[in-house]
FIROZA-103215 format. One record per residue (C-alpha): x, z, y; residue in three letters. Coordinates in steps of 0.05 Angstrom, whole numbers. Example, Ala and Ser with C-alpha at 12.3 -4.5 7.8 and 13.67 -1.06 7.14 Angstrom:
+--------+--------+--------+-----+
|      x |      z |      y |   r |
+--------+--------+--------+-----+
|    246 |    156 |    -90 | ala |
|    273 |    143 |    -21 | ser |
+--------+--------+--------+-----+
***
This chain:
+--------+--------+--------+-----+
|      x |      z |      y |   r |
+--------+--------+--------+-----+
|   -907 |   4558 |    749 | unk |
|   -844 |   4556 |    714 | unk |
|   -780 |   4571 |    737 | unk |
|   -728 |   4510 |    718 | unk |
|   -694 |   4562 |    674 | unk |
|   -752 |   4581 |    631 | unk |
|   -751 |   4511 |    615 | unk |
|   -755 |   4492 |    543 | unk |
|   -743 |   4408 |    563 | unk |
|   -676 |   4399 |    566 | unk |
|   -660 |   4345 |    636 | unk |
|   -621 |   4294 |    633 | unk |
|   -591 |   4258 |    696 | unk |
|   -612 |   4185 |    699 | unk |
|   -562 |   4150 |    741 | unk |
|   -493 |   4099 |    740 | unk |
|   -466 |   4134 |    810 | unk |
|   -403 |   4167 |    794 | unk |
|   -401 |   4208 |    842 | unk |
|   -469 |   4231 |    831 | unk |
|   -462 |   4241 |    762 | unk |
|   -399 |   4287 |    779 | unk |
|   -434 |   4327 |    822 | unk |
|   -485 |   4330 |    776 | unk |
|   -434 |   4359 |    720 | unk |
|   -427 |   4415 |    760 | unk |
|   -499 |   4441 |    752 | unk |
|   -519 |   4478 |    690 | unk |
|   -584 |   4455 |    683 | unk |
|   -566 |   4376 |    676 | unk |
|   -551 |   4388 |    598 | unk |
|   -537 |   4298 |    595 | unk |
|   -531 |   4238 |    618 | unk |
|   -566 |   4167 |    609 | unk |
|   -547 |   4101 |    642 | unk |
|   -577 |   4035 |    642 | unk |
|   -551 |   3964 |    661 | unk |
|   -600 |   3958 |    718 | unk |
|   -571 |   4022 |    747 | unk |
|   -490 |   4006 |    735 | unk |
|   -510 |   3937 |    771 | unk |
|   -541 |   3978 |    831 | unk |
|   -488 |   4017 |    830 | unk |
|   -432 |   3964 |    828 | unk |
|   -398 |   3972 |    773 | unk |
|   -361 |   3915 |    763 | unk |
|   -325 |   3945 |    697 | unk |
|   -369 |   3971 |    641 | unk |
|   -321 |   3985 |    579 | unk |
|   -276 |   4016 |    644 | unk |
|   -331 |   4058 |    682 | unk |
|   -357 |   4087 |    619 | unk |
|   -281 |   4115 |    590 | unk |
|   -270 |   4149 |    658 | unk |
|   -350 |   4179 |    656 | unk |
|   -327 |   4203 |    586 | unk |
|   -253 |   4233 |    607 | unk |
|   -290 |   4262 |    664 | unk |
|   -353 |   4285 |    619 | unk |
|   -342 |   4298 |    551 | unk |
|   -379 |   4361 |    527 | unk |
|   -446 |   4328 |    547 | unk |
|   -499 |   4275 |    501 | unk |
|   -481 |   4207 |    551 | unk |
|   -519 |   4144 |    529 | unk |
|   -499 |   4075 |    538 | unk |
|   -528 |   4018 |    517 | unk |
|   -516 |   3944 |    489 | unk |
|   -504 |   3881 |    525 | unk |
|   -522 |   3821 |    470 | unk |
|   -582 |   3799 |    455 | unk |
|   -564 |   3789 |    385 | unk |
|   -569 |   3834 |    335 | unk |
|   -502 |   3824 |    303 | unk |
|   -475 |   3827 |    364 | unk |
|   -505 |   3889 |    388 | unk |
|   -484 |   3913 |    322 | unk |
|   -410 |   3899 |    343 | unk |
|   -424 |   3928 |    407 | unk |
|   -451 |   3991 |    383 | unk |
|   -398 |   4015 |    340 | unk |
|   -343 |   4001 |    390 | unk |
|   -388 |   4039 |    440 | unk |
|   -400 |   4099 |    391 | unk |
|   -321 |   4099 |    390 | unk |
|   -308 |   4122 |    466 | unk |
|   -329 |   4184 |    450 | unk |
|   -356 |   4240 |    399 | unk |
|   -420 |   4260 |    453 | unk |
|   -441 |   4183 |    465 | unk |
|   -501 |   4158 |    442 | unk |
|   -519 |   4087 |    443 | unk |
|   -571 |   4056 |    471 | unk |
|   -612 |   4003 |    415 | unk |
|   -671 |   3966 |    456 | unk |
|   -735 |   3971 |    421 | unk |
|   -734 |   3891 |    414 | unk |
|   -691 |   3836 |    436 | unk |
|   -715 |   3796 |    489 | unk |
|   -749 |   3754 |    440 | unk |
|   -798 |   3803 |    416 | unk |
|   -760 |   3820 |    348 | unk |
|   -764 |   3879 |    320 | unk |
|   -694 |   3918 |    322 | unk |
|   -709 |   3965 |    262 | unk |
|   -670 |   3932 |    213 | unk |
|   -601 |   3943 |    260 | unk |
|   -618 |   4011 |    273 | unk |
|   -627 |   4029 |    207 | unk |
|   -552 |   4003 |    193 | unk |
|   -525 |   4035 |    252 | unk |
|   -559 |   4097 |    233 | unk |
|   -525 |   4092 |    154 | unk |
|   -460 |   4086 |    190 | unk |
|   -468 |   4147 |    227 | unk |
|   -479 |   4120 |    298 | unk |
|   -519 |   4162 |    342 | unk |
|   -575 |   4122 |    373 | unk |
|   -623 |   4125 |    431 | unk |
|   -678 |   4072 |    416 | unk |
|   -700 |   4059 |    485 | unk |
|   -751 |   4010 |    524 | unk |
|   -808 |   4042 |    479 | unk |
|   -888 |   4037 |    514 | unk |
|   -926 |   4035 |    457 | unk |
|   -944 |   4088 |    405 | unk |
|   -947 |   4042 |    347 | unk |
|   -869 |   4023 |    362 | unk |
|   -845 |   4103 |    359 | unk |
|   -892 |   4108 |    287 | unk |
|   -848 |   4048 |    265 | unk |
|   -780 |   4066 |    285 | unk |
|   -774 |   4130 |    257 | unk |
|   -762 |   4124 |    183 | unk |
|   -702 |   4073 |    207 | unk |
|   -673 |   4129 |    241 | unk |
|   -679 |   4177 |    180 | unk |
|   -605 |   4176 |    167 | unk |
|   -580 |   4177 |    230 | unk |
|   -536 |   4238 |    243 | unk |
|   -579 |   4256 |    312 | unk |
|   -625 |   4207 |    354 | unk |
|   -665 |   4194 |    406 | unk |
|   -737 |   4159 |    412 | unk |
|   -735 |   4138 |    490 | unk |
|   -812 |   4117 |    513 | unk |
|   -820 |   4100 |    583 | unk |
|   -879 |   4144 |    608 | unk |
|   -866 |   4129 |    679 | unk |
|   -883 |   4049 |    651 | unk |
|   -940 |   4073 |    618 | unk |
|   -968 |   4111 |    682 | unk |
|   -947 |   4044 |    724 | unk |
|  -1009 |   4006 |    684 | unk |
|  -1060 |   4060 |    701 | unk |
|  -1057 |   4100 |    635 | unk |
|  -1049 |   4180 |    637 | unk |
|   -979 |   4181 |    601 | unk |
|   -985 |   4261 |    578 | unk |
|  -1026 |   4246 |    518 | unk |
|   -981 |   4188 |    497 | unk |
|   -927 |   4238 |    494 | unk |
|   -962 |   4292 |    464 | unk |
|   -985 |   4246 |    414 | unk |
|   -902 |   4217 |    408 | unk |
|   -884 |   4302 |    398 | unk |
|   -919 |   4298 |    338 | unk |
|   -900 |   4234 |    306 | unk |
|   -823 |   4254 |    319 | unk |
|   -845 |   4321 |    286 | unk |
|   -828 |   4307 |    209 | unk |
|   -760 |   4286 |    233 | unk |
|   -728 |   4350 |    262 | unk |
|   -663 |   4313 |    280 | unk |
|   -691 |   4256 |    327 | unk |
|   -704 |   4284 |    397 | unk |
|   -759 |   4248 |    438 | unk |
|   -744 |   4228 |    515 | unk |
|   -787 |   4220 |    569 | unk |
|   -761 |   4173 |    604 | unk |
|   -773 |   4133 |    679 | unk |
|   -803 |   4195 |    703 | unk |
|   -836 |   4188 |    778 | unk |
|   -843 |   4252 |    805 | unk |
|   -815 |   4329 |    802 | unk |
|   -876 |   4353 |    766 | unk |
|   -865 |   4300 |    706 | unk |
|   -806 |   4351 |    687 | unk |
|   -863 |   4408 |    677 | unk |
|   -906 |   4370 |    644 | unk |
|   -861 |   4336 |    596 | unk |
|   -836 |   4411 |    587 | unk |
|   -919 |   4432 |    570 | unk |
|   -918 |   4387 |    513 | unk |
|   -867 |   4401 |    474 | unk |
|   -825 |   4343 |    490 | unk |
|   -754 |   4352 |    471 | unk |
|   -710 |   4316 |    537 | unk |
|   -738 |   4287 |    606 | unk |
|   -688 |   4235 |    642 | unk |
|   -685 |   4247 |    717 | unk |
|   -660 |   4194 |    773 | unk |
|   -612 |   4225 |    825 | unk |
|   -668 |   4221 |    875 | unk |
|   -720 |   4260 |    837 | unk |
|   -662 |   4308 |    816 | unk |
|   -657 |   4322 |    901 | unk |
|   -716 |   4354 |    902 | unk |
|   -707 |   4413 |    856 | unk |
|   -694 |   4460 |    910 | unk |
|   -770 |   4450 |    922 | unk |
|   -790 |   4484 |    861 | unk |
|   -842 |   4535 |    868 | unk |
|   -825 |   4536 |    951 | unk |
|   -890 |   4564 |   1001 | unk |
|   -938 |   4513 |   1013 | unk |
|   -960 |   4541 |   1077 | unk |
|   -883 |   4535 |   1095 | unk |
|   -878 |   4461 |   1068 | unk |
|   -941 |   4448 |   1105 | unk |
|   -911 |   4470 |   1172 | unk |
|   -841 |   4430 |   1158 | unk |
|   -887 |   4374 |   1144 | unk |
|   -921 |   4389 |   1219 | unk |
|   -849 |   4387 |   1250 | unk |
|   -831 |   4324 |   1219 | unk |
|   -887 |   4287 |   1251 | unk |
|   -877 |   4312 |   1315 | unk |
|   -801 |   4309 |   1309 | unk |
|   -805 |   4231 |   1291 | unk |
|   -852 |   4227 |   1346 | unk |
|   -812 |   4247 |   1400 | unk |
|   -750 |   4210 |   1376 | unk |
|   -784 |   4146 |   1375 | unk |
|   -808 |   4161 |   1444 | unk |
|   -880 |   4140 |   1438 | unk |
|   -927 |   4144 |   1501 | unk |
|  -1005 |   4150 |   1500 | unk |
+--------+--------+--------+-----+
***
């Protein structure tokens, strides 16, 4: 096994926590950020223009992606260039399609002329990362996010989905592909076997790092003491 330093895949911290991400900050092997909407509205944030400048006063040496809030593309448009504005490390996040189903290729190709960098996220399908490539040709750096921890949801083995995504992206050296909505530690390793360029890992997931490479015949016996520990607490009687 690997140790997380020998790492090629560079991890990301998934997450709208401040705190969190703070913390985060502090360790050298969280190399960016992403947020989502779902996350900020777990998290609470009430402000998003607000919450994002004080991530990015707090954060600025660091890729950060945040994404749009219309469902129109002219809108997004709007959206996007105002967001690429906060700051010289952000990255904005272009759904794959609007809730209607269209195609968002012909926006990111104008974002991409005007020098926006872009993280096409909400990807599944391998069809949708062969199309949106050539509209991020001119973009000045980019990311292709596909959701292998979706794809694993519906019963399909993501690895060879994003082995087969390292080589579309291949012929474009300045797009970086993301594995994205991991659900375990060893996703990081794997995504790392293939070749693939940046993982995004939840707070949660990011918790258990300090397991990496750890005894198993120790973990085993920690395992034995939690039983028995949550036993006696609950005070249950045979």
């Amino acid at each position: 096994m690997k140790n997380l330093t020998d790492l090629k895949v560079k991890i990301f911290a998934d997450g709208a926590d401040k705190a969190g991400m703070l913390e985060l900050y502090r360790n050298p092997l969280i190399k960016g950020f992403t947020t989502n909407l779902t996350l900020m509205r777990k998290a609470g944030v009430n402000d998003y223009r607000a919450f994002a400048l004080e991530i990015l006063a707090a954060i600025p040496d660091r890729p950060i992606s945040f994404e749009v809030l219309s469902d129109e593309f002219d809108e997004m448009e709007r959206q996007a260039l105002e967001i690429s504005s906060w700051g010289k490390n952000v990255y904005v996040k272009i759904p794959i399609t609007n809730t209607r189903g269209q195609p968002s290729f012909e926006l990111v190709r104008r974002l991409a002329r005007a020098g926006v960098k872009l993280n096409v996220t909400a990807i599944l399908a391998l069809d949708q990362v062969r199309e949106v490539c050539p509209y991020l040709a001119e973009a000045p750096s980019g990311y292709v996010s596909v959701f292998a921890g979706r794809i694993a949801d519906t019963g399909r083995d993501p690895v060879p989905f994003m082995a087969a995504a390292v080589e579309l992206l291949r012929p474009y050296p300045h797009l970086e592909l993301i594995w994205a909505s991991p659900r375990e530690l060893l996703n990081i390793f794997q995504a790392d076997a293939i070749g693939c360029h940046i993982i995004t890992v939840t707070h949660d997931i990011l918790k258990k790092l300090d397991l990496v490479g750890r005894d198993l015949h120790e973990y085993s016996l920690d395992t034995v003491k939690m039983f028995y520990e949550d036993g006696q607490k609950a005070g249950f009687k045979l």
